[in-house]
Structure formats: structure tokens, C-alpha cells
N, C-alpha and C positions, 0 to 999 in steps of 0.2 A: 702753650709755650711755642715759640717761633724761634728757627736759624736757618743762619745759610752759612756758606762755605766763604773763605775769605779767599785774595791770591795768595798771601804767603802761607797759606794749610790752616788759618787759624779758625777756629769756630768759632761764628758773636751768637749765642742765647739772648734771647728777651728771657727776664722771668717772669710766673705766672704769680698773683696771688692763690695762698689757700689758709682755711684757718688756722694751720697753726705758726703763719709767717707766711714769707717769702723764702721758695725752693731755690737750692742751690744754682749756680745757674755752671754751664760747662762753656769756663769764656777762655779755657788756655788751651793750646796745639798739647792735643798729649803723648804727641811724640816728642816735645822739646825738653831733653835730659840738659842743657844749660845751664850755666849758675845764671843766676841774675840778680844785677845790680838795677835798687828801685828807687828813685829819688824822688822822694814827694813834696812839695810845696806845702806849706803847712801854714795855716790862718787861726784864727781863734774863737770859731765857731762852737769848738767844744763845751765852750765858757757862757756865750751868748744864747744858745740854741736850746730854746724852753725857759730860757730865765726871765725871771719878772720884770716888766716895760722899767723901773726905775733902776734894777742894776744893768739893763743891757745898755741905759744911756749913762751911766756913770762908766763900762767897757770903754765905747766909747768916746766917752771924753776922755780917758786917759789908755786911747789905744797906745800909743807912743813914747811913753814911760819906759825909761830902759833899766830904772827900779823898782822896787814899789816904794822904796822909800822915796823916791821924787815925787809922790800923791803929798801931795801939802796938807789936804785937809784932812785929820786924821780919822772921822769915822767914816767916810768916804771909802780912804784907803783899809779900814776894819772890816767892812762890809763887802770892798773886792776881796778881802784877802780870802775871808772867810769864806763868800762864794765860791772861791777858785779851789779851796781847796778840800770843800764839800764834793765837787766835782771832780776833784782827781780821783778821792777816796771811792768814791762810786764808780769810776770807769775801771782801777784797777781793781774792786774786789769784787767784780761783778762779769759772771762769765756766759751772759744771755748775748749773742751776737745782734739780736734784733735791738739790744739797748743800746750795745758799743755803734752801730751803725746810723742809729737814729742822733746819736750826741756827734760824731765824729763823722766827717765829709770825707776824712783822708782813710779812717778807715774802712767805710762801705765801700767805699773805690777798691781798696788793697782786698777787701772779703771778694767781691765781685769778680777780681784779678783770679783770685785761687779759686773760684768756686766755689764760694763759702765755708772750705778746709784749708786752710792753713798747713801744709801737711809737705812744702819744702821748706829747705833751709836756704834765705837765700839772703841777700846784704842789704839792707837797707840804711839810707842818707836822709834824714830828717832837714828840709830847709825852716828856718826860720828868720824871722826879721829882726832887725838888732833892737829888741823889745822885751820887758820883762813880762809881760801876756804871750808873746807867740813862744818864747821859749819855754813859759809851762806848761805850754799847751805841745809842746813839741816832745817833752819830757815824758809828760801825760801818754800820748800815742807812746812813743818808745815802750816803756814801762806793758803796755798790754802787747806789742809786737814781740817783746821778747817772753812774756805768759804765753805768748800762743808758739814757742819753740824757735822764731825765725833766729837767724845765726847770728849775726851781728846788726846791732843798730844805733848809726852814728847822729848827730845832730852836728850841724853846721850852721851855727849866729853868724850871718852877713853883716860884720861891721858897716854902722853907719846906713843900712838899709829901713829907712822910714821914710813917712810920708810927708812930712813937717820938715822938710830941709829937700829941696830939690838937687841943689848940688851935692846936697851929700849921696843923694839916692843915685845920682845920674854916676858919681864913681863907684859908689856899691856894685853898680849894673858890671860895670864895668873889669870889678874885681872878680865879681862871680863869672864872668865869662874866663880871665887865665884861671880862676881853681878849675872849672869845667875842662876847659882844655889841657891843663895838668892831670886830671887823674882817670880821665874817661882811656887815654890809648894805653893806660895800664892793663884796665881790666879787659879793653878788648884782647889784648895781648894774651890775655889769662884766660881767653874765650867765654869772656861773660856777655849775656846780653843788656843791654842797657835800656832800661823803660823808666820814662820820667810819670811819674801817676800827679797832674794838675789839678785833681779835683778843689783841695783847699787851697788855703791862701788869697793872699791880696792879686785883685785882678790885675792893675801891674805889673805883677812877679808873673800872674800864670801867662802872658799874655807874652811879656817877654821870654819867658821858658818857653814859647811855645814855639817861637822863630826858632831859638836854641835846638830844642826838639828835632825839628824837621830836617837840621844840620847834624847832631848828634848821636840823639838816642835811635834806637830800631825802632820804638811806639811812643806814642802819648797816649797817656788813657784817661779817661772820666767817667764821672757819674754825677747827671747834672742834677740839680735840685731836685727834689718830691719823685727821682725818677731811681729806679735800680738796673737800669740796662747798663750797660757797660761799653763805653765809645771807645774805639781804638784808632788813631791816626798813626798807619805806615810811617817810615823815615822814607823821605822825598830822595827820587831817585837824581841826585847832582851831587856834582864833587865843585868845589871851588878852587879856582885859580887865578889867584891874584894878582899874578905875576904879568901876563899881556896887560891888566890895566893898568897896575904899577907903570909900564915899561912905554904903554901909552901916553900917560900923564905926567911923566918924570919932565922937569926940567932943572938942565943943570945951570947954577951959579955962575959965572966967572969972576 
């Protein structure tokens, strides 16, 4: 196992294999008494991930579905249902971390985050895409974060956030940026810190969260494929002021 010391005090661990798993790893300052607020991007991985090459392309072909009753074809729609919900059943009565981690991209991220304890209480924002697959998958996480004691955990359906309608995404984009800007100078007010966890989700979302990020949140974190280290990008040291270009580019009417 390999670290080093980060600038803002934080420790990054690599982990080591060994046989009975992967060792926890120490990826948080543990001097940081904070609350924090953790907003994950959430994809539907959990669903896809080991499942047989016929339901993963019936996933997606009807990634987009904002019910399941919009699945026209009805054993189709039996056959997601029934898988999806085989899979819930599994992640929430099942309390092997190396299984929740191996189904879930958002939770190995979030385990990684606490050093494989879960042992604060702190607020978590489920994002999801205005989809009936990312929402149970969103449901699904929830359900195991709150078995593992974390305090609250919300899910937020981005109206209109799919990939099948470009204007409709390009306003979604758009809407998620004022809820971001509504509720983030809350919690800093409340001295929380703000870490956006990008591992899941539609690259898209993470891609655009991640400009967001660099403006907003104190980190961004990941955990990239087949990999358990834990990435953390600082919040970039700029303030914006819109105002000189405003004031450069104004021109009045008469």
C-alpha cells in the first residue's frame, strides 16, 4: 500500500489486494469534524453489471423510458422488471461490501470515500436522470446508504434529463445548474463541505458536473473502472466575476 500527503492535509491510499478482499483504504483528512454534503451522479450500472449479454441490451434499448410501462413489448418489459428487481433484492439484503461494490460504481466510490466504514453521518443527494431505470437504481443505492446509518439521503429526478431529446437535456443542464446554485450556499452557510462523488452516471452528467465541481464543490471524487484507488480533484482556486464582462460587452439600445 502506497500514500502521500495531499496540499489541503488529505491523505490518497492506493489499496493493496489480499485474500480476503481489498483493505480498507484511509482516503479522508481525519482531522475533518465537518458535515458533509455528498452528491453522487448515479447511472445504471447496478442493473447492467454481470448481467447476461441479452438483458444488458434490452437495458439498453430502453435506457430512456421514464416508465416501465412505456416498454411496449410486454415480455421484454417482464423480463427488465424482474431483473431489476432481483437486483435490488440482492444489494439491499446483502451486507458483503465487496458485493455492494463490485454491483455499484457509486457505492465503491462512497466505500473508498469513508475507508470502507461508513461510520459518519452525513447528507447525501442521489442524482438521477429523468428515467425509470436510473431512478431505481437511485432508490436501490439509497436504500443500502441509509442500512449503512448515513443521515439523510435524498434523490433528485432531473426533469427532462435524457439522452433521446437534445433540447430537452440542453434545459435539464440548465435547470440543474439554479437547483445547484440554490441549495449549495445553504449548506456552506451551515459549514458543510461539499463533495460531488462522479463515479456513476451518464458521462454527459459526469462531465458536466465536473466543470460544476471545479466551481462549486471543495472535491470531486472517483473510482475509475476495475480500479479501487480513490481520485480526488481539489475545487479550483478562482472566483468568478461577471460583472467587468457584463459591463464590457453591454450595449445599450436607443
Amino acid at each position: 500500500m502506497s500514500g502521500c500527503f495531499l496540499p489541503d492535509g488529505h491523505v490518497s491510499v492506493t489499496l493493496c489486494k489480499t485474500n480476503s478482499g481489498p483493505k480498507a483504504a484511509i482516503n479522508f483528512n481525519p482531522f475533518d469534524t465537518m458535515n458533509h454534503l455528498i452528491i453522487s451522479t448515479c447511472g445504471t450500472s447496478i442493473f447492467s453489471g454481470g448481467a447476461p449479454t441479452d438483458i444488458r441490451q434490452l437495458l439498453i434499448e430502453h435506457a430512456n423510458v421514464r416508465r416501465d410501462s412505456d416498454i411496449v413489448e410486454i415480455s421484454s418489459r417482464q423480463r427488465i422488471v424482474e431483473h431489476t428487481r432481483q437486483r435490488q433484492q440482492e444489494l439491499r439484503q446483502t451486507t458483503d461490501m465487496r458485493v455492494l461494490c463490485a454491483r455499484s460504481a457509486e457505492i465503491a466510490a462512497l466505500s473508498a470515500y469513508y475507508g470502507g466504514q461508513f461510520t459518519r453521518k452525513d447528507q447525501h443527494i442521489l442524482l438521477a436522470t429523468d428515467t425509470w431505470l436510473c431512478e431505481q437504481s437511485a432508490q436501490t443505492i439509497a436504500a443500502v446508504l441509509e442500512a449503512k446509518g448515513q443521515a439523510i439521503v435524498e434523490i433528485k429526478r432531473l426533469t427532462d434529463l435524457r439522452t433521446d431529446d437534445l433540447a430537452a437535456y440542453r434545459q435539464a443542464l440548465s435547470e440543474l445548474v439554479k437547483w445547484l446554485y440554490q441549495i449549495i450556499p445553504g449548506y456552506r452557510q451551515a459549514n458543510y463541505k461539499i463533495v460531488f462523488n462522479l463515479t456513476g452516471g451518464f458521462k454527459g452528467v459526469q462531465g458536466f458536473m465536473q466543470t460544476l465541481g471545479a466551481l462549486l464543490a471543495d472535491e470531486c471524487v472517483y473510482v475509475f473502472e476495475r480500479s479501487e484507488q480513490l481520485i480526488r480533484m481539489p475545487r479550483l482556486p478562482l472566483q468568478l466575476q461577471p460583472e467587468p464582462y457584463i459591463r464590457n460587452n453591454l450595449r445599450v439600445c436607443e
